[in-house]
ROLUM-310241 format. One record per residue (C-alpha): x, y, z. Coordinates in pm, whole numbers, always signed. Example, Ala and Ser with C-alpha at 12.3 -4.5 7.8 and 13.67 -1.06 7.14 Angstrom:
2
<xx = +1230 yy = -450 zz = +780> $
<xx = +1367 yy = -106 zz = +714> $
This chain:
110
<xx = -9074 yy = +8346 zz = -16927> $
<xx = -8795 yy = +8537 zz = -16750> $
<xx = -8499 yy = +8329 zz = -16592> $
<xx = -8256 yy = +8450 zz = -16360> $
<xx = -7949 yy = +8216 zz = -16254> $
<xx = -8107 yy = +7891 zz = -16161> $
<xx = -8440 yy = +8038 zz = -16132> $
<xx = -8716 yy = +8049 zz = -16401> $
<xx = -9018 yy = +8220 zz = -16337> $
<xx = -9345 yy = +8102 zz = -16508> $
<xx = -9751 yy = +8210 zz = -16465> $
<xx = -9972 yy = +7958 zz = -16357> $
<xx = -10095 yy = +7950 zz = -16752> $
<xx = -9748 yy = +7856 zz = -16860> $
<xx = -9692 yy = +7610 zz = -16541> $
<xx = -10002 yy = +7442 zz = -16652> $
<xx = -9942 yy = +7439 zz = -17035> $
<xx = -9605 yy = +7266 zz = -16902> $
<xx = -9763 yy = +6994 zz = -16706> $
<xx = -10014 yy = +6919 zz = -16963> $
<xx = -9754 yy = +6888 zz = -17252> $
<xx = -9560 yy = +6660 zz = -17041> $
<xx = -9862 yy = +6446 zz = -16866> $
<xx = -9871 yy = +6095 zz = -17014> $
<xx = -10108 yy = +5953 zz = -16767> $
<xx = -10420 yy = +5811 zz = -16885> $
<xx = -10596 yy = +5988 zz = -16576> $
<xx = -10953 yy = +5851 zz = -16747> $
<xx = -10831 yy = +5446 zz = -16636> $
<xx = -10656 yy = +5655 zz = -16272> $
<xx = -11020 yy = +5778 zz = -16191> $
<xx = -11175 yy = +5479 zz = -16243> $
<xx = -10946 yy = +5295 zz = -16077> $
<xx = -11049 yy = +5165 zz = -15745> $
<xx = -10826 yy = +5257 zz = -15455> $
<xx = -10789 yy = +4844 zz = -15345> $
<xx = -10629 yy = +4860 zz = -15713> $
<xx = -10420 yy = +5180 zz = -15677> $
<xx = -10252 yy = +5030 zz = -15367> $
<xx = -10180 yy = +4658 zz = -15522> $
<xx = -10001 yy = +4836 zz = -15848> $
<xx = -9769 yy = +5068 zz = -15570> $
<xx = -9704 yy = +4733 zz = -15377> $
<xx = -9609 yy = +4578 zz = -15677> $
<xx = -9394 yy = +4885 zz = -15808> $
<xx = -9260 yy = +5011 zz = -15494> $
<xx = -9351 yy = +4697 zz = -15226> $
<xx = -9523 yy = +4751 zz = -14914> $
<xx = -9494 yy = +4986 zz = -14650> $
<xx = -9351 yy = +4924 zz = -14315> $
<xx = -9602 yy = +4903 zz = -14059> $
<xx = -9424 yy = +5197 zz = -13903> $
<xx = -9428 yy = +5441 zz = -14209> $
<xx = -9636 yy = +5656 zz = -14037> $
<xx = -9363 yy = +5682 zz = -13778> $
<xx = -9103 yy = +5820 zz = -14045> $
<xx = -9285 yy = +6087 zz = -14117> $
<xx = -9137 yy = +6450 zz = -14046> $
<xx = -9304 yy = +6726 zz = -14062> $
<xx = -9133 yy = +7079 zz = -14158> $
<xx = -9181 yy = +7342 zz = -13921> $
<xx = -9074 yy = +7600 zz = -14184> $
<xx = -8956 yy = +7775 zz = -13929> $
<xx = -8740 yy = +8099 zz = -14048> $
<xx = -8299 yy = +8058 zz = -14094> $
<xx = -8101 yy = +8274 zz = -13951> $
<xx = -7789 yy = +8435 zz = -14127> $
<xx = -7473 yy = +8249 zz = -13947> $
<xx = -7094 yy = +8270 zz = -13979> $
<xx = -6979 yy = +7871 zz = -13966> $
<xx = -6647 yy = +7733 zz = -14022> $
<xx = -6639 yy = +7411 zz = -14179> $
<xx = -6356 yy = +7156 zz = -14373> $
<xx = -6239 yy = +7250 zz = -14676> $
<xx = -6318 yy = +6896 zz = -14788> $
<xx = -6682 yy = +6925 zz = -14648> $
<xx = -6750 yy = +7214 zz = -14805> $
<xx = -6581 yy = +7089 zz = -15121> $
<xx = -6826 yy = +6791 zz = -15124> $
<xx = -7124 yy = +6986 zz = -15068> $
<xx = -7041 yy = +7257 zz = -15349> $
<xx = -6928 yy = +6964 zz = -15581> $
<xx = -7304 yy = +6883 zz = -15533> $
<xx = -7429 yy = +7137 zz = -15727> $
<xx = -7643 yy = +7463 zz = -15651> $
<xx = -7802 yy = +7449 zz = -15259> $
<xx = -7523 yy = +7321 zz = -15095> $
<xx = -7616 yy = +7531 zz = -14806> $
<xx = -7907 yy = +7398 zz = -14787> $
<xx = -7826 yy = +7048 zz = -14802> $
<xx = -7593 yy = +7132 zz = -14505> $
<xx = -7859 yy = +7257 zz = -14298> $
<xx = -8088 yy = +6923 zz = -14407> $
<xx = -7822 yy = +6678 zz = -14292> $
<xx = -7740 yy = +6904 zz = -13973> $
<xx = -8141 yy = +6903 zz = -13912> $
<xx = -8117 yy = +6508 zz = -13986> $
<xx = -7859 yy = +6462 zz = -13720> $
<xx = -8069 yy = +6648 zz = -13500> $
<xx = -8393 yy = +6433 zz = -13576> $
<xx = -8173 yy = +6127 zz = -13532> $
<xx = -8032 yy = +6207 zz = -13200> $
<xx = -8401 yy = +6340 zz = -13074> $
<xx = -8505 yy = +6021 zz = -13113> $
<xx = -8253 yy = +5774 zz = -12975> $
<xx = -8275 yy = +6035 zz = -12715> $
<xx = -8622 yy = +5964 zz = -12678> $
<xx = -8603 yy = +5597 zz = -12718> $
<xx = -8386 yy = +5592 zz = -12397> $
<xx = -8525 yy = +5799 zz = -12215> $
């Protein structure tokens, strides 16, 4: 395995060596499970969906970033780095939320 930074780089052998050391579902009782059954244990784990889950649903477009100078708060920037590794991509996921959010009041109104 050879890691770099935050990054560790595995073969599909090793991925799947991990997985399987690490699986502790019974997937025997999962198959046999009927789906009627499947959906009653996530209700009772999880509860039901909203009728409108499908609604939430957003769909990446993946579409390429582009390299940008921004100047932000101190303190937002502190937050986000405080956060951990990918702060600049967090940024960009709550910017993309806003945009998502507003697109659809938008919508809503109009």
């Amino acid at each position: 395995m050879l890691k770099q930074k935050n990054i560790t780089r595995v073969t599909a052998e090793q991925a799947a060596k991990i997985a399987a050391a690490d699986d502790r579902t019974d997937w025997a009782r999962v198959n046999s499970m009927p789906q009627s059954e499947v959906e009653r244990l996530a209700d009772e784990e999880d509860g039901p969906l909203p009728d409108d889950w499908a609604e939430t649903i957003v769909f990446s477009t993946a579409e390429p970033k582009q390299d940008v100078h921004i100047r932000l708060d101190a303190a937002v920037l502190r937050w986000f780095k405080a956060e951990g590794p990918g702060y600049q991509t967090r940024i960009n996921e709550v910017l993309a939320a806003f945009i998502a959010s507003r697109s659809k009041a938008e919508r809503h109104r109009g």
